[in-house]
C-alpha positions as CSV (number, residue, x, y, z in Angstrom):
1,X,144.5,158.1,20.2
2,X,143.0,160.6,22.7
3,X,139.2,160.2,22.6
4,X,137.0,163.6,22.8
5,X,133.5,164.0,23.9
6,X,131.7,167.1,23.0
7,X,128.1,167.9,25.0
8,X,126.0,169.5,22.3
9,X,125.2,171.6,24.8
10,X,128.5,172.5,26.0
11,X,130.2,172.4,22.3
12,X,130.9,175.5,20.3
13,X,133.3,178.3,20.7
14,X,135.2,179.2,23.9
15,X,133.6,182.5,23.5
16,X,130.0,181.0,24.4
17,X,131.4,178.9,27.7
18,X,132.4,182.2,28.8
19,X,129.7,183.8,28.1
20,X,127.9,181.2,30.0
21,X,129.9,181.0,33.0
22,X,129.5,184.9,33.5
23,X,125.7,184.5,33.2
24,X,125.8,181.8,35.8
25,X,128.2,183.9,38.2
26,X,125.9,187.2,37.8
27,X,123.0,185.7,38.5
28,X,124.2,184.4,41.8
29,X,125.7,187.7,43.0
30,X,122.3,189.1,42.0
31,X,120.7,186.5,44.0
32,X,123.3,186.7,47.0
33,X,122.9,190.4,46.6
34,X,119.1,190.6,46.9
35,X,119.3,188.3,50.3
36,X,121.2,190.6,51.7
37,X,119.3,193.5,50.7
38,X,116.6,191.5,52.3
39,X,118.4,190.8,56.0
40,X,120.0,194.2,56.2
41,X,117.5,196.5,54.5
42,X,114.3,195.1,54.4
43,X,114.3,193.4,58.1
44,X,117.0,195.5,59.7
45,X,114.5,196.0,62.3
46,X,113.4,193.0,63.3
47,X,116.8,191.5,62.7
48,X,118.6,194.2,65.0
49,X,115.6,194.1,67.7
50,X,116.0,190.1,67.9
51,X,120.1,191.2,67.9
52,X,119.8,193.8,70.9
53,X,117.2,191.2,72.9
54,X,120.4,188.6,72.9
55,X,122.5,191.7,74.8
56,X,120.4,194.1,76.3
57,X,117.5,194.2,78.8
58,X,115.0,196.4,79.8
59,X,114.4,196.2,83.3
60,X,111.0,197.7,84.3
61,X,110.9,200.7,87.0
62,X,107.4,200.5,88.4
63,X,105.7,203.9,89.6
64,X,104.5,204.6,92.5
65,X,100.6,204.6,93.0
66,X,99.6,208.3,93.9
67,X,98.6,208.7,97.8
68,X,95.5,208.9,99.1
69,X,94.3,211.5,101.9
70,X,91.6,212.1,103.8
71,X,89.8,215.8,103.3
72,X,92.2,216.8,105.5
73,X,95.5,215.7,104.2
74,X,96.0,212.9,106.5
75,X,97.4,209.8,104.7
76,X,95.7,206.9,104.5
77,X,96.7,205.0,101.7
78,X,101.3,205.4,100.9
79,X,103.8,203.9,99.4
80,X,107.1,202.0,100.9
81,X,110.1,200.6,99.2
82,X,110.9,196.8,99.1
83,X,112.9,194.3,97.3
84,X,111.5,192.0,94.5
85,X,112.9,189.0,93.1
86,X,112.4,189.0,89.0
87,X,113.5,186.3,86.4
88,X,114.1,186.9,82.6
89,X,113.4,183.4,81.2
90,X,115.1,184.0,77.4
91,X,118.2,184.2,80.0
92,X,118.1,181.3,81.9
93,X,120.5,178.8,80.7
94,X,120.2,175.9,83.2
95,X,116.7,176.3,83.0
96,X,115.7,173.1,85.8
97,X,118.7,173.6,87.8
98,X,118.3,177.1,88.3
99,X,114.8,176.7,89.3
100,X,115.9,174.0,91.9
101,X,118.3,176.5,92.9
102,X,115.6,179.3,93.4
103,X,113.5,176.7,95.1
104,X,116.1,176.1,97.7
105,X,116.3,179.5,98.6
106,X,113.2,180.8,98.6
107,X,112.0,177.7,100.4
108,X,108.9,177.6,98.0
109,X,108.1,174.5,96.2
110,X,109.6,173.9,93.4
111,X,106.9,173.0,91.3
112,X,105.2,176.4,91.8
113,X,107.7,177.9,90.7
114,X,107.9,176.2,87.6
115,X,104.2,176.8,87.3
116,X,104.5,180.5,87.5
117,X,107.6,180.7,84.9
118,X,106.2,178.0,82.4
119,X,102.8,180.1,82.1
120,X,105.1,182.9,80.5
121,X,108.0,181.5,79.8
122,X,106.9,180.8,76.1
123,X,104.4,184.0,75.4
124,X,106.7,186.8,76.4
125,X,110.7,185.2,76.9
126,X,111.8,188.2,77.6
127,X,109.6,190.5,79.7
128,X,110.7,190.1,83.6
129,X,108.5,187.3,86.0
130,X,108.1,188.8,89.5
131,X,109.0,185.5,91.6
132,X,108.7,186.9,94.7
133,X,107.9,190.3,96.7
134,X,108.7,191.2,101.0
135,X,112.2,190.0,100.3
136,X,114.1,190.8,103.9
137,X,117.7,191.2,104.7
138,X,118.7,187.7,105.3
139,X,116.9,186.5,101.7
140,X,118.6,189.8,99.8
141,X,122.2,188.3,101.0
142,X,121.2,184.7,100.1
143,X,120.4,186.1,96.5
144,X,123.4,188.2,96.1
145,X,125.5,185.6,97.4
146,X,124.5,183.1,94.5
147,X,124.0,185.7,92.0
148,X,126.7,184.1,89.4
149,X,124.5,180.5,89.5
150,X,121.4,182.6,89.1
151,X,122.1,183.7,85.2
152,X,118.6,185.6,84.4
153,X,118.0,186.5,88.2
154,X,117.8,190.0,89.8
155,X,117.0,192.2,92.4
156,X,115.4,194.9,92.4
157,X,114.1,197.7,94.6
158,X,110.4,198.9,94.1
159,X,107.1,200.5,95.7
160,X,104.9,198.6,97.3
161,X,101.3,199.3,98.7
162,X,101.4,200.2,102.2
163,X,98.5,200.9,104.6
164,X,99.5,202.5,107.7
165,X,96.1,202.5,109.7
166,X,95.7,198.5,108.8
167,X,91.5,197.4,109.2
168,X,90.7,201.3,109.1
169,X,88.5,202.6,105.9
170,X,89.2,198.8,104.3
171,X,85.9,199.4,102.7
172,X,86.5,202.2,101.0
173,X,90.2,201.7,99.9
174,X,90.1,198.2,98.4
175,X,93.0,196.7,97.7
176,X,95.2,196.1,95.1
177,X,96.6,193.0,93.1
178,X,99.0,192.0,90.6
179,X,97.2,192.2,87.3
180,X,95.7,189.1,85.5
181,X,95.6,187.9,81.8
182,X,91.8,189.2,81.7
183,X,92.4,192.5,83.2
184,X,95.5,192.7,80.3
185,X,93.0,191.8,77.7
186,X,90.9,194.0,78.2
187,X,93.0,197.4,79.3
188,X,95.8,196.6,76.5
189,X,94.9,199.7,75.0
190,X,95.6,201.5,78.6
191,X,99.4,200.6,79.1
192,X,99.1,198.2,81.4
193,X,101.9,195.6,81.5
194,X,102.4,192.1,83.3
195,X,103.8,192.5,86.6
196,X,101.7,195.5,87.1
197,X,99.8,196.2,90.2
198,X,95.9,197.3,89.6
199,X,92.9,198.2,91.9
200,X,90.8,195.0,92.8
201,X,88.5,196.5,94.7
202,X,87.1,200.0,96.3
203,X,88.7,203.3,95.5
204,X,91.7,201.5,94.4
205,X,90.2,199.9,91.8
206,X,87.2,202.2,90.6
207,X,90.8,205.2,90.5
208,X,93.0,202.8,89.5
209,X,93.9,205.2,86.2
210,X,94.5,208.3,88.8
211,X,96.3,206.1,90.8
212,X,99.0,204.6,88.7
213,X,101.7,206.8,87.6
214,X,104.0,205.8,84.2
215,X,106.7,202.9,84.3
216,X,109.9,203.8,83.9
217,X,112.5,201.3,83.0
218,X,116.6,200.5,83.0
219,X,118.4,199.0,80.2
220,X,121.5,197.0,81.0
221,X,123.7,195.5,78.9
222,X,124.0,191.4,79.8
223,X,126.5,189.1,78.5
224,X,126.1,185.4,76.7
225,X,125.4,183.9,80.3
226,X,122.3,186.6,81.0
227,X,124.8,188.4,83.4
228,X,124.4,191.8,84.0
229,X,127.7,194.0,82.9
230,X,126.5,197.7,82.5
231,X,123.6,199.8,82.7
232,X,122.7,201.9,79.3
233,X,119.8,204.2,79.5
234,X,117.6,205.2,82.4
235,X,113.8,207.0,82.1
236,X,112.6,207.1,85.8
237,X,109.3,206.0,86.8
238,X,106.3,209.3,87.5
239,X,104.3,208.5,90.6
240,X,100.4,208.8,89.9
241,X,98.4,211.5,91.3
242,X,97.0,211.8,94.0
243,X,93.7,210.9,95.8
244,X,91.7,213.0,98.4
245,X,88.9,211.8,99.6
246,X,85.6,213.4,101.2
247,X,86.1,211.7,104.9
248,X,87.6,213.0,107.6
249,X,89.9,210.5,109.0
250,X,89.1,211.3,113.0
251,X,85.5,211.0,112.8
252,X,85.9,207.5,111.2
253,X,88.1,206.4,113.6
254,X,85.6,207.4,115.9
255,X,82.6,205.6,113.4
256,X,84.8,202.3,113.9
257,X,85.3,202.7,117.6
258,X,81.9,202.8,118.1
259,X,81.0,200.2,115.9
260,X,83.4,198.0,118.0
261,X,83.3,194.5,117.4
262,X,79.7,194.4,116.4
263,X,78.8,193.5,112.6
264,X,77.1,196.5,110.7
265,X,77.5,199.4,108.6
266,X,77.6,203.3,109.5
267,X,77.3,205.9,106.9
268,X,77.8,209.7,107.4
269,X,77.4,212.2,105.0
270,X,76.9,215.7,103.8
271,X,73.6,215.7,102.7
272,X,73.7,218.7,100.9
273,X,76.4,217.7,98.7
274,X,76.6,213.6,98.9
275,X,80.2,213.8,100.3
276,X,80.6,210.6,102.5
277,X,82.4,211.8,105.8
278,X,83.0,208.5,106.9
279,X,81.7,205.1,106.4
280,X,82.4,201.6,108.2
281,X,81.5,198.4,107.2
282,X,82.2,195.3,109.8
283,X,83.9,193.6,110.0
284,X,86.8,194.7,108.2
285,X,89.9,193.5,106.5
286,X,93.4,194.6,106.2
287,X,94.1,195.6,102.4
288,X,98.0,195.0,103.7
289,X,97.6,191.5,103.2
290,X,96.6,191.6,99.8
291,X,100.1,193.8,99.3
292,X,102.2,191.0,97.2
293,X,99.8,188.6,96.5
294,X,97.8,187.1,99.4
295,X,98.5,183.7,99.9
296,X,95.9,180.9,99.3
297,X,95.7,180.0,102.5
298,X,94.4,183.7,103.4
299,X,92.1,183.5,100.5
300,X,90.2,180.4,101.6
301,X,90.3,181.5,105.4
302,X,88.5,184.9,104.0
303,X,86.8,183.3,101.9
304,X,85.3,180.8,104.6
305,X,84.5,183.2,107.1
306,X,80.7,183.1,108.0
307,X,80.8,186.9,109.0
308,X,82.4,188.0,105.6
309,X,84.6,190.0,105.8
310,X,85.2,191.1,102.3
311,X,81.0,192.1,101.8
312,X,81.1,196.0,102.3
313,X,77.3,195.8,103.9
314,X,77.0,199.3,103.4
315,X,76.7,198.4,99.3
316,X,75.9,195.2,99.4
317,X,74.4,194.0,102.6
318,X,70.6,193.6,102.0
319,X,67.9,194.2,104.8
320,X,65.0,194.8,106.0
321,X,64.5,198.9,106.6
322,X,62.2,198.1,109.5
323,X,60.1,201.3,110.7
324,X,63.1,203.8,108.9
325,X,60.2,202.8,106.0
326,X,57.2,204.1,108.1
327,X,58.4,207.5,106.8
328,X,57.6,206.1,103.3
329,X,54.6,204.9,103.7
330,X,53.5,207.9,105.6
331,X,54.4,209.6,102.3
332,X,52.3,207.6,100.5
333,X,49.8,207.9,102.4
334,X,49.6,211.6,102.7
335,X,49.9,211.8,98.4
336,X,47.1,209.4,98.1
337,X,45.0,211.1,100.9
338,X,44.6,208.5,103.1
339,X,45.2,210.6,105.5
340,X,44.5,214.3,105.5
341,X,46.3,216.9,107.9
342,X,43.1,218.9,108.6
343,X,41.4,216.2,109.4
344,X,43.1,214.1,112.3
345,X,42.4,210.6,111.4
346,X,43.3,207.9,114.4
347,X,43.2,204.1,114.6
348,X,43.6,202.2,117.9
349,X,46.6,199.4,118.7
350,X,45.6,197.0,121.2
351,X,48.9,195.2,120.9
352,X,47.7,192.8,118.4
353,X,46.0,193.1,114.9
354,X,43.8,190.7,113.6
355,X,43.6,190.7,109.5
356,X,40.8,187.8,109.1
357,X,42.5,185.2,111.0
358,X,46.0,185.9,110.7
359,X,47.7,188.3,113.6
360,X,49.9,191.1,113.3
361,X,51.5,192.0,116.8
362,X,53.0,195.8,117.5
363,X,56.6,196.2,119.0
364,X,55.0,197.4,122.3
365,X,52.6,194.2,123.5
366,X,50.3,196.0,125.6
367,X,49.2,198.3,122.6
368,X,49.9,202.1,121.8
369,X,46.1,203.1,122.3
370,X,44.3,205.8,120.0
371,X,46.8,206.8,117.9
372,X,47.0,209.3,115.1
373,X,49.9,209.8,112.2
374,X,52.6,212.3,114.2
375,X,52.3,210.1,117.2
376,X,52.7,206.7,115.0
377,X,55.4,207.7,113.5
378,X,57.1,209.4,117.2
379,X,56.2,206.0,118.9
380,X,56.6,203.7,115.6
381,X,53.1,202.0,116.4
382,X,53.4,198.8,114.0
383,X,49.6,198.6,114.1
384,X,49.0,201.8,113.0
385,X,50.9,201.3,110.3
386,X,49.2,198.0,109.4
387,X,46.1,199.5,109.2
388,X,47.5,202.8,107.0
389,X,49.5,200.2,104.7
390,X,46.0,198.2,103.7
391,X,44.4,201.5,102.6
392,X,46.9,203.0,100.8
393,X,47.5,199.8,98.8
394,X,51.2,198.5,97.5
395,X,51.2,200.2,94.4
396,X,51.3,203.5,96.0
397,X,53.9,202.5,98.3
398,X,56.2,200.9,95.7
399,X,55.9,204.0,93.6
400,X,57.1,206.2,96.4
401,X,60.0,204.1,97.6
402,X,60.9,203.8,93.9
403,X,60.7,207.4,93.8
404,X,63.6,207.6,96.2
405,X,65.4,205.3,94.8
406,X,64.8,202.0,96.3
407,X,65.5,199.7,94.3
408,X,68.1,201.1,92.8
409,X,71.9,201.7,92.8
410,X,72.9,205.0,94.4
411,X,75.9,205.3,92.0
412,X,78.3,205.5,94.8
413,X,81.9,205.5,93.7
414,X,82.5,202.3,94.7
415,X,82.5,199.2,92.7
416,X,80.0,196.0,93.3
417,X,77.2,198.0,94.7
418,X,73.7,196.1,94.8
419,X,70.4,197.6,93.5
420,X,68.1,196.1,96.4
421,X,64.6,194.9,95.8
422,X,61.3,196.7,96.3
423,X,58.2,194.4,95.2
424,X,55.4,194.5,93.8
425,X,52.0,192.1,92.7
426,X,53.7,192.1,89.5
427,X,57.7,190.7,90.8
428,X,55.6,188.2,93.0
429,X,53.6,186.4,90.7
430,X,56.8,186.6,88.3
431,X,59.3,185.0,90.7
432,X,57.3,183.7,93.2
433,X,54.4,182.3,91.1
434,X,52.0,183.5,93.8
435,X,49.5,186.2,94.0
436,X,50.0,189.4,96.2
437,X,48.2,188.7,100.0
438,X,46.9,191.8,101.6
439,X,49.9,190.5,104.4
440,X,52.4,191.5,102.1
441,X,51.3,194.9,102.0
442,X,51.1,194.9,105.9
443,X,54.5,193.3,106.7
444,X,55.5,196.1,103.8
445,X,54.4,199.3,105.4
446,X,56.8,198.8,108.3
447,X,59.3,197.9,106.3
448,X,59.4,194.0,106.6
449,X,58.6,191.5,104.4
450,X,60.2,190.9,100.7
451,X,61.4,194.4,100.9
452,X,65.2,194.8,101.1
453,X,67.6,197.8,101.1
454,X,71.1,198.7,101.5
455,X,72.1,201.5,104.5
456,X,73.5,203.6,101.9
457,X,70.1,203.6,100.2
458,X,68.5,204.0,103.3
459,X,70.4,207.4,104.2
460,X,69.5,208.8,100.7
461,X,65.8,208.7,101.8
462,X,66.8,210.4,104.7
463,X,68.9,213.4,102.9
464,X,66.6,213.6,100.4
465,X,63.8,214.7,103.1
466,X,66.6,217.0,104.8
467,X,66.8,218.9,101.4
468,X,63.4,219.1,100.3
469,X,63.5,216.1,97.9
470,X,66.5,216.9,96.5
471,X,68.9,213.4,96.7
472,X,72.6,214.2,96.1
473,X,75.0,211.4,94.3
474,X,76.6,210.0,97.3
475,X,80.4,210.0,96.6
476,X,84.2,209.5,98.1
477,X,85.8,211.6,95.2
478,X,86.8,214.9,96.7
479,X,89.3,216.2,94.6
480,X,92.6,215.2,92.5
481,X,96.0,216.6,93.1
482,X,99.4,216.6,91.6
483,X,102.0,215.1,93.9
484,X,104.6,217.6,92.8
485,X,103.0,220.3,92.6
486,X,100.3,220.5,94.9
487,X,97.8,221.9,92.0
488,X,94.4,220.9,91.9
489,X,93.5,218.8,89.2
490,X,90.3,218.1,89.5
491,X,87.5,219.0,92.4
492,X,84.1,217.1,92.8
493,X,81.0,219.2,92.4
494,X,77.4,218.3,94.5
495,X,75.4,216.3,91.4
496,X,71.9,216.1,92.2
497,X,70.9,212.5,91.5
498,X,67.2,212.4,91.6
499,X,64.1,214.6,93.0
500,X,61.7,212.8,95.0
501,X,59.4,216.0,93.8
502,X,57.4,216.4,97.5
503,X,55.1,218.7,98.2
504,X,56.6,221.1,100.7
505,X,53.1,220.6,103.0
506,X,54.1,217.3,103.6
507,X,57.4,217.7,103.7
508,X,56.8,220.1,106.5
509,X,54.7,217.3,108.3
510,X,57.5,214.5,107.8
511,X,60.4,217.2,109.3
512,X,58.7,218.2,112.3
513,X,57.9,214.5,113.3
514,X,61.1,213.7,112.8
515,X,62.3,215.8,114.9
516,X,59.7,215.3,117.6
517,X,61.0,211.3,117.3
518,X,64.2,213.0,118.9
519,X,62.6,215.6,121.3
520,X,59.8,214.6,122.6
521,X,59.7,212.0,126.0
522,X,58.0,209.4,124.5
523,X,60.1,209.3,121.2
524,X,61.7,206.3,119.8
525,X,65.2,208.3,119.4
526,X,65.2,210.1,122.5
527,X,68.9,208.7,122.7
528,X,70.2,210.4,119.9
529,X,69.7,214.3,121.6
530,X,72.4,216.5,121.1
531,X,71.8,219.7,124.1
532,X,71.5,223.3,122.0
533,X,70.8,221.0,119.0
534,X,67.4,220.3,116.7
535,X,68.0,216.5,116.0
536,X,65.3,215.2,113.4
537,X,65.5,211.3,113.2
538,X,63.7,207.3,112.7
539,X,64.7,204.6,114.4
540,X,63.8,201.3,113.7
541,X,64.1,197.1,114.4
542,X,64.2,195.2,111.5
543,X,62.9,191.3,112.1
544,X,66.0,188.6,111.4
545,X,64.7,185.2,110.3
546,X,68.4,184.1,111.3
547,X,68.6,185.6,114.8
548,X,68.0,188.6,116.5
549,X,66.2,191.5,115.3
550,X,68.4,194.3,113.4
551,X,69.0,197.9,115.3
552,X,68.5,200.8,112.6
553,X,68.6,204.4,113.2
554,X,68.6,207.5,111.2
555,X,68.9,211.3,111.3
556,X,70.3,214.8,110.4
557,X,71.0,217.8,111.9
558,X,71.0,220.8,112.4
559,X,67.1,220.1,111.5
560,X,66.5,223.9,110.5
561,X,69.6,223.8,108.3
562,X,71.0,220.4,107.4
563,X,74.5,220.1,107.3
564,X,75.0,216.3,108.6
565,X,73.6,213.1,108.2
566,X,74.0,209.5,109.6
567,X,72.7,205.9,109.2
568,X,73.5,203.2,111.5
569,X,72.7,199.8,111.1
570,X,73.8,197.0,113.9
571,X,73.2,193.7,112.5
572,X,71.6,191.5,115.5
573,X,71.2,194.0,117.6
574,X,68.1,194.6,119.0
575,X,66.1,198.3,119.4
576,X,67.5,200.9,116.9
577,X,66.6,203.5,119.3
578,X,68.8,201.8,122.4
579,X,71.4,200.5,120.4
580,X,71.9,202.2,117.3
581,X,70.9,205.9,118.0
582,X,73.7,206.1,120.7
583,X,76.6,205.9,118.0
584,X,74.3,208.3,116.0
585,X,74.7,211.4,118.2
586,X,78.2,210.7,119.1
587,X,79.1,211.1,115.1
588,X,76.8,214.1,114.7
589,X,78.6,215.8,117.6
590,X,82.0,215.4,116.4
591,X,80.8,216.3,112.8
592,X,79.1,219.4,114.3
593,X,81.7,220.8,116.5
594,X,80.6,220.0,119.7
595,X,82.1,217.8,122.7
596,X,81.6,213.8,122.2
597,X,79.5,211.8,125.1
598,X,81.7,209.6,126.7
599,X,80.4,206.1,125.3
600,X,78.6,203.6,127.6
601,X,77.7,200.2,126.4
602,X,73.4,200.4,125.5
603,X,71.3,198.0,127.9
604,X,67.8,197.5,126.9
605,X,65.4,199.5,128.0
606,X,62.6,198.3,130.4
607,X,59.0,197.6,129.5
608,X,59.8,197.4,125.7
609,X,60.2,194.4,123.9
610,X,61.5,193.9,120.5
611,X,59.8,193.5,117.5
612,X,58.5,190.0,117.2
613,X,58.5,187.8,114.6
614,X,54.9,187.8,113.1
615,X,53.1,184.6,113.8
616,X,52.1,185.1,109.5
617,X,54.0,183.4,107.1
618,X,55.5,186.0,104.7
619,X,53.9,185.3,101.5
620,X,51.1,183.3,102.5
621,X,49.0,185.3,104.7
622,X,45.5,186.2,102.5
């Protein structure tokens, strides 16, 4: 007897166990339906993106950064083509022995390498890693040779940063640099990618947006092994604009001739616009060997260097103005009425000053004599001054020198610039918890003491007397242009940065002495004349607590119509009427039109000594 078991819930009518087996069935084609609505429909994107990543490639085109020029045209700043070495690491297959591979090739360690590829290997698998840059001929065929064992490995041709005049205008130019996860962060908005080169420092950094052009790219079509087969689409790469800038390339080759191998700054402008005409900081670097990543060797070699050759003194180096200041305090003096013009007012310099008990000493140690204001300021009597300083009082003096903008940035168009430091009673007793000595003021009104300035700053005091108080916003920006079409897209216009608001009296006083520091025999800058020209100048030696005294000089001309300035700063130097006021008139004669002076090296002249170093201790003096 056959024995049946019926499920009660499988019992009853064929009819119903159909029934339920077509529900069953439905409702997994509905479910196996909606999945695949859901892969193809819904995330046909994504899926297909993550599909086409597993075949095809973008390979990155990098622009060309736009030239830069002098006023002139001349280039100074260009572009040249190289070979690059670049890894995809989504394709690498073998990932430790094609590393080892590389390593052997390259002849770079290997666990660089896997330093550089593991810092991006995970956050962006398929975006290219520049391995290497310079590649030569001999390295190329290496590659190409092993190019089947190197799955995920290519070549590829590209611009690279090329500076033909080397150490010339490093200053100004910069130099570039692969960009860095900070600088991505916070331009991600600006279509920056990795691998990109940026602007580190100096025009290259502060144009970097003019500068770079727009990445193009290839896409190539690779197989299972990361082995390129075809290439698919192309969208070439648009070289960025490009850069003219206000100097003229001859007279700063002749700015850094002069200079030489001595440490300094030299500025040269157009004070009635701001242009810079040329500019030299030294020493210098070469911006070439920051092309393709400088090693760290290089770094640490600059970074080591006791002369520092990175610090663009004309921004950043901080110094005494020495007697350049007298024509400040002068100022002050005449605004406060110290001093009046009608009324000649003279004190004597024996060669030594005696404040209480404490001696101030002039430049010139057998004394000046009687002196009054035009003559002080022709001769730069320290004594004078000393005496003029105390009765004006610092506040007067720090307003002025603020007025011109001591004490703060210029605004140049250059990045890291340093504001400088004018004091007062108030920023001693704040930082140095000490009152304000009567000293200070006298080291101050020569231009010594806590007070500290850039050159730059320095030759805005100087335009701004040339035009009548008028200070112009110094800057390299001349004008922007397209590389194709030679149209000017943008042109720099004079912006006036500040008014030193002088009355024209005493601006008429400060002019004519100025020029009478240049004309007359017993002038401080008689070195500095330039025949058929009116010259109006300061020259002045800045104490060094670290060794020699500082040589300053500055000037314009034409004097009855401005169309030239200079500063010149020689760090260690000595007189800034022997040594500095030399390379002065050279500049202004080349700027002006007229023949150069064949150079000859400065000796000191006879009789005069520098400035010593007060027997006072700054700060302490009553």
């Amino acid at each position: 007897m056959a024995f049946k078991f019926t499920h009660p819930k499988f019992g009853g009518s064929t009819e119903k166990k159909m029934g339920f087996l077509i529900g069953v069935v439905t409702i997994a084609f509905v479910v196996i339906f909606l999945k695949l609505f859901y892969l193809q429909i819904l995330n046909y994107p994504y899926y297909r993106a993550l599909s086409d990543s597993n075949s095809l490639r973008l390979i990155p085109q990098r622009a060309p950064r736009g030239l830069i020029t002098d006023r002139n045209g001349e280039i100074i700043a260009t572009n040249i083509p190289t070979y690059s070495l670049y890894l995809v690491p989504a394709d690498i297959r073998t990932y430790s022995q094609t590393l080892v591979k590389l390593s052997q090739i390259l002849g770079e360690p290997l666990d660089s390498l896997e330093t550089l590829v593991q810092s991006r290997r995970q956050r962006r698998r398929f975006e290219p890693i520049r391995l290497e840059t310079h590649l030569d001929e001999e390295m190329i065929c290496k590659i190409e040779e092993n190019r089947v064992r190197l799955p995920g490995v290519y070549l590829q041709m590209e611009p690279e940063r090329y500076y033909p005049h080397g150490q010339l205008a490093s200053h100004i130019l910069g130099y570039i640099g692969e960009i860095g996860e900070d600088d991505l962060v916070r331009l991600k908005d600006s279509g920056y990618v990795v691998g990109d080169w940026i602007g580190k420092r100096g025009v290259e950094r502060v144009y970097d947006k003019v500068l770079r052009g727009q990445n193009g790219g290839v896409e190539v079509e690779v197989d299972a092994s990361g082995v390129q087969r075809r290439v698919l689409a192309y969208k070439n790469p648009v070289q960025g604009q490009t850069l003219v800038l206000s100097i003229d390339l001859k007279l700063q080759k002749l700015a850094e001739e002069l200079m030489g191998d001595q440490v300094g700054s030299i500025v040269v402008n157009d004070p009635r616009t701001g242009e810079i005409l040329a500019m030299v900081s030294k020493p210098g670097f070469d911006p070439n060997e920051f092309v393709g990543g400088i090693s760290f060797k290089d770094w640490n070699n600059l970074m080591k260097d006791k002369s520092h050759p990175l610090e663009n003194r004309t921004i950043q180096g901080l110094y005494p103005p020495g007697s350049v200041f007298k024509l400040l305090t002068t100022l002050a003096a005449l605004e406060d009425q110290v001093i009046d013009l009608a009324k000649e007012k003279v004190f004597l310099c024996r060669g030594i000053f005696w404040y209480k008990t404490w001696p101030y000493r002039c430049w010139r140690t057998s004394g000046h004599g009687w002196m009054n204001l035009e003559r002080a300021i022709i001769e730069s009597c320290d004594i004078f001054f000393y005496q003029l300083g105390l009765q004006v009082k610092v506040d007067k003096i720090f307003r002025v020198a603020r007025r011109f903008g001591l004490g703060n940035k210029t605004h140049v168009d250059l990045d890291s610039e340093v504001p400088g430091l004018v004091p007062n009673p108030r920023w001693k007793e704040s930082t140095q918890h000490m009152p304000w000595f009567p000293g200070n003021t006298i080291q101050m009104s020569i231009g010594q003491g806590y007070l500290l300035t850039t050159p730059l700053q320095m030759l805005d005091v100087t335009s701004g007397i040339a035009m009548d108080g008028k200070i112009y916003k110094p800057h390299f920006m001349y004008k922007v242009v397209d590389p194709n079409t030679n149209r000017v897209i943008y042109e720099a216009q004079p912006e006036v940065e500040r008014e030193a608001d002088i009355d024209p009296k005493y601006l008429t006083f400060l002019k004519s002495t100025m020029e009478k520091v240049i004309s007359s025999n017993s002038g401080t800058g008689k070195k500095a004349r330039i025949p058929g020209v009116r010259v109006a100048g300061k020259t002045g030696t800045s104490e060094n607590p670290h060794g020699d005294n500082h040589a300053w000089f500055t000037a314009y001309a034409p004097a009855e119509d401005p169309q030239v300035g200079v500063i010149v700063l020689v760090e260690n130097g000595g007189e800034g009427g022997v040594v500095a006021a030399p390379i002065a008139k050279r500049l202004m004669e080349m700027e002006l039109g007229k023949d150069v002076t064949p150079w000859q090296t400065p000796t000191p002249s006879t009789g005069a000594t520098p400035v010593p170093t007060p027997t006072t201790v700054m700060g302490v003096a009553p």
